[in-house]
C-alpha positions in Angstrom: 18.3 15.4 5.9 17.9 12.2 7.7 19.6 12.8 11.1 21.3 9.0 12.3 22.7 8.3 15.7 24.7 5.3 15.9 25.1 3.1 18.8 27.3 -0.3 19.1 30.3 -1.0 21.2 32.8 -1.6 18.8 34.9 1.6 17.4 35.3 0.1 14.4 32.2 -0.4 13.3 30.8 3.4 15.0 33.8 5.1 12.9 33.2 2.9 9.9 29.7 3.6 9.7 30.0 7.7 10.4 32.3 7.7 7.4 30.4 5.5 5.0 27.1 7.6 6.0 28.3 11.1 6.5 28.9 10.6 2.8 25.8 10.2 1.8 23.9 13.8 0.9 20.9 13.3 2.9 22.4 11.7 5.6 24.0 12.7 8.5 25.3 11.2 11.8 24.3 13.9 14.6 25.8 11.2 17.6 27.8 8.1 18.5 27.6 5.7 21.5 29.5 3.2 22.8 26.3 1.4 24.9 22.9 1.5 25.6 22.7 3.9 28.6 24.5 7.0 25.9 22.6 5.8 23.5 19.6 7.1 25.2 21.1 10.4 26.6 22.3 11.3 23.3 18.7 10.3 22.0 17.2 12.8 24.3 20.0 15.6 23.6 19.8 15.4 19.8 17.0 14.0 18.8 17.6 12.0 15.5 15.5 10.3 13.4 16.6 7.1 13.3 19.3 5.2 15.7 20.9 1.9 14.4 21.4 0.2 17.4 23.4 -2.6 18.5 22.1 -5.6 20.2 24.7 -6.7 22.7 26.8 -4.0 24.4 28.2 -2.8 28.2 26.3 -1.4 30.7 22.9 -1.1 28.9 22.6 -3.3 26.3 20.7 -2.7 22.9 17.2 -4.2 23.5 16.8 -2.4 26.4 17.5 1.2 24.9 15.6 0.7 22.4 12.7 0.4 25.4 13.8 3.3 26.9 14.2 5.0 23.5 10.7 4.3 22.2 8.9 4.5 25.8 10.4 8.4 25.5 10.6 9.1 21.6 7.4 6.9 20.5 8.5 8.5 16.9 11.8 7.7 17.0 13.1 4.9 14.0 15.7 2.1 15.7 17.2 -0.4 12.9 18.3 -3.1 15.3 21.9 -3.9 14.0 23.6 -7.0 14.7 26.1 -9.9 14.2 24.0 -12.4 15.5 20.9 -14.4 13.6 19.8 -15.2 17.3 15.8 -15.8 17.0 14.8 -13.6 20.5 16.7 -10.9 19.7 14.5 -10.3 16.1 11.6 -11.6 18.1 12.2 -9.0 21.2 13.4 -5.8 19.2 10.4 -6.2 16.9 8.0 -6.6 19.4 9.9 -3.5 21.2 9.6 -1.3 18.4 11.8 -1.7 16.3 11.6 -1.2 12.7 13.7 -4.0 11.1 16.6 -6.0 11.6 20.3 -5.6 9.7 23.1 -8.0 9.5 26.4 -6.0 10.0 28.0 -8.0 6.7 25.2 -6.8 4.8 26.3 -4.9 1.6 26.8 -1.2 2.0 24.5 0.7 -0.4 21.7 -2.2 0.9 21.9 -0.7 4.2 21.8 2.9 3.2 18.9 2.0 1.1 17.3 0.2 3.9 17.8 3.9 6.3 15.8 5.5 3.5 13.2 3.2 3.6 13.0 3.1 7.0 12.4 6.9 7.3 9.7 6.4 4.1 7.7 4.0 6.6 8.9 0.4 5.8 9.8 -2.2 7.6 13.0 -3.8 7.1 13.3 -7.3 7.0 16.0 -9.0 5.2 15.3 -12.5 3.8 17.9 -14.4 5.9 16.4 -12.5 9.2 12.7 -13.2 8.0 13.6 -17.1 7.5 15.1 -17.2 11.2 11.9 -14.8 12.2 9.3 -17.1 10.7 10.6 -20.3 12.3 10.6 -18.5 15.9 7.1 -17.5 15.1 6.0 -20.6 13.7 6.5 -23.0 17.2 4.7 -20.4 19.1 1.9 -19.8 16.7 -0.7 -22.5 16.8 -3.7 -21.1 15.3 -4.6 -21.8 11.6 -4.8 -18.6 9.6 -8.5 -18.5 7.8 -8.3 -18.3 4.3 -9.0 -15.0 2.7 -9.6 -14.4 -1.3 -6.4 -12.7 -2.6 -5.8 -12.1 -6.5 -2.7 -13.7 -8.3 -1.1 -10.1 -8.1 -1.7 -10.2 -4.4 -0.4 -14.0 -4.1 2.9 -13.3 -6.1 3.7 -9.7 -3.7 2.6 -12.2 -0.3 5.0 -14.5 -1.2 7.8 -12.2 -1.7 7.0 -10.7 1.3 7.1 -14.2 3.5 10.8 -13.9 1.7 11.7 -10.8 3.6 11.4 -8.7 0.4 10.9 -4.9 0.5 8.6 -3.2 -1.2 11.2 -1.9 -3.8 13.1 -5.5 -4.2 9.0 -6.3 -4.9 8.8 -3.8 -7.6 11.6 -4.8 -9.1 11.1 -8.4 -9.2 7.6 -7.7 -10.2 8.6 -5.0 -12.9 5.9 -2.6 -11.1 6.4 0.5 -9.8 7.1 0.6 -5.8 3.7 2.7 -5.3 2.0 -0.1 -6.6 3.6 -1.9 -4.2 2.7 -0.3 -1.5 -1.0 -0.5 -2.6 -0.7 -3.8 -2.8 0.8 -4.2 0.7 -1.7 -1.8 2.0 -4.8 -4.1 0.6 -2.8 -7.0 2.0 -2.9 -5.4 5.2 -6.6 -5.2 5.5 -7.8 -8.4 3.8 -5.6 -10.0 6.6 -6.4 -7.7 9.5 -2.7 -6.9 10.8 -1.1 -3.8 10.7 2.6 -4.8 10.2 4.7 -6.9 8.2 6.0 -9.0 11.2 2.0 -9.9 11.4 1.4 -10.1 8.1 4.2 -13.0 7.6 3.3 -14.9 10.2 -0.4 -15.1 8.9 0.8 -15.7 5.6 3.1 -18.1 6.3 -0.1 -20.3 7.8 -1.7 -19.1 4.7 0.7 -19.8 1.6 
């Protein structure tokens, strides 16, 4: 069972989201807060797995809970979740800790797939966030990425991945199965010496 707190400032959404996800049989929403500061106490009182977290609420607002949250509960998953495509929020809760980014319009079962696959170790990037993400990155980064030998299998799942793809989006594009994928990714990884996707598109994107 994949225990969920939710945190944003708007009822609507908090009440909508505990009904859609309480539905679900592995899922279940152990907390709801209303901003940052109960985000974290309810954090340390029930300890969930994952919180989706909002960016901008009252009184503590999203990207610094998530600090607090992952300074405390290193282990803890936070999906940042958010109206905005604003570039330093996706920058700054990335950097935080943070294991992806979701747009509130986002279709339903997308987002319930993206809580699995955040518990399953993947990072959550969807395509519109990774564009907006890879521009950010792009003005600050300056250095030219030195060319390392990838295979045409490699070079297809790269440049799905400078998309903002997931590993199972790859799989399916790809007609290969997603643990393929991840060896792929994993290979990736290491050819290019970074240890997370947000890395790994920003080399590739000097790279492709």
């Amino acid at each position: 069972m994949i225990t969920i707190l939710i945190a944003d400032d708007q009822m609507l959404i908090r009440e909508g989201l505990k009904t859609i996800i309480d539905l679900e049989d592995d899922m279940q929403i152990v907390a709801v807060a209303s901003n940052g500061e109960e985000a974290v106490a309810l954090t340390k009182l029930h300890r969930p797995q994952l919180v989706l977290m909002d960016i901008q609420m009252p009184i503590m607002d999203g990207l610094t809970a998530l600090k607090a949250i992952k300074k405390q509960f290193p282990d803890t998953f936070i999906l940042i979740l958010s109206t905005f495509l604003e570039e330093n929020y996706i920058v700054n809760g990335l950097a935080n800790g943070a294991s992806g980014y979701l747009l509130k319009d986002m279709d339903t079962d997308k987002m319930l797939d993206s809580i699995r696959d955040t518990i399953h170790g993947q990072f959550i990037l969807p395509s519109a966030v990774a564009v907006k993400l890879i521009a950010k990155l792009s003005q600050t980064n300056t250095t030219q990425t030195e060319k390392v030998e990838l295979t045409q299998r490699e070079l297809e799942i790269a440049k799905l991945i400078v998309e903002g793809k997931s590993n199972k989006e790859i799989a399916i594009d790809l007609y290969i199965a997603e643990g393929t994928v991840r060896n792929y990714v994993s290979n990736l990884y290491s050819k290019l010496e970074v240890i997370d996707r947000v890395q790994a598109i920003v080399k590739l994107k000097g790279y492709l």
